[in-house]
C-alpha positions, 0 to 999 in steps of 0.5 A, a space after each residue: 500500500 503506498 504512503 497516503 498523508 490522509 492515512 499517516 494522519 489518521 494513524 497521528 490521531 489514533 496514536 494521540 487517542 491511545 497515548 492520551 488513555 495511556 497517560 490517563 492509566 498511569 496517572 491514576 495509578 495508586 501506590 501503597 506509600 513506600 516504607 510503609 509496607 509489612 515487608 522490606 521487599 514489598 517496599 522494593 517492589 513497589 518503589 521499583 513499579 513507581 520508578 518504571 511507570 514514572 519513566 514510562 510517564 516521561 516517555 509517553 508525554 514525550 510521544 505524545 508532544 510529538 505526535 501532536 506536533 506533527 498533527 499541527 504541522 497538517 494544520 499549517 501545512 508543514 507536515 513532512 517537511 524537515 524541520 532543520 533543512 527544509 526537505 520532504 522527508 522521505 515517505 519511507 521514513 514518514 511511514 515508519 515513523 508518522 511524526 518524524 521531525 527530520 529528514 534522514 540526514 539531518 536525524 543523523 546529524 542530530 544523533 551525531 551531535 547529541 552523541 559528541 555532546 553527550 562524551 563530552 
């Protein structure tokens, strides 16, 4: 099936609805208070699935600000443009990834960069 705007931004807006229920899920999760279990193992445990679903929070905030993102850019008419070159990002690329923000070659320029930064 070839690539179709009208379908990535169909996926965008299912992605957006999962992640919001995703979102809500982990927010309104309740945690026994840690240290104050019977046990010290208990307190292990439950300090460890609040540590996940903390990073998992993160990561699903993250997704969801740039699948939002990229929804905008269908309202202003700058979706599937590279956000540092200006080039069409490759369709390829756009259905692997609906909210890709850069064409493959500035994506790698990017991880280069965040990569030299990080050795630092």
């Amino acid at each position: 099936m070839p690539f179709s705007y009208e379908r990535a931004k169909r996926e965008l807006l299912e992605e957006q609805a999962k992640l919001r229920q995703q979102l809500e899920r982990i927010e309104n999760a309740e945690y026994e208070s840690v240290g104050y279990g019977n046990h010290m193992a208990d307190d292990a445990t439950g300090a460890f699935d609040q540590a996940v679903d903390q990073a998992l929070l993160r990561k699903v905030e993250n997704t969801l600000r740039e699948v939002e993102r990229a929804l905008a850019k269908f309202e202003d008419g700058t979706y599937g443009l590279c956000e540092s070159c200006g080039t069409r990002i490759e369709r390829a690329r756009l259905e692997v990834l609906p909210y890709a923000r850069y064409c493959l070659d500035c994506q790698t320029r990017q991880e280069r960069n965040s990569t030299r930064m990080a050795a630092r």
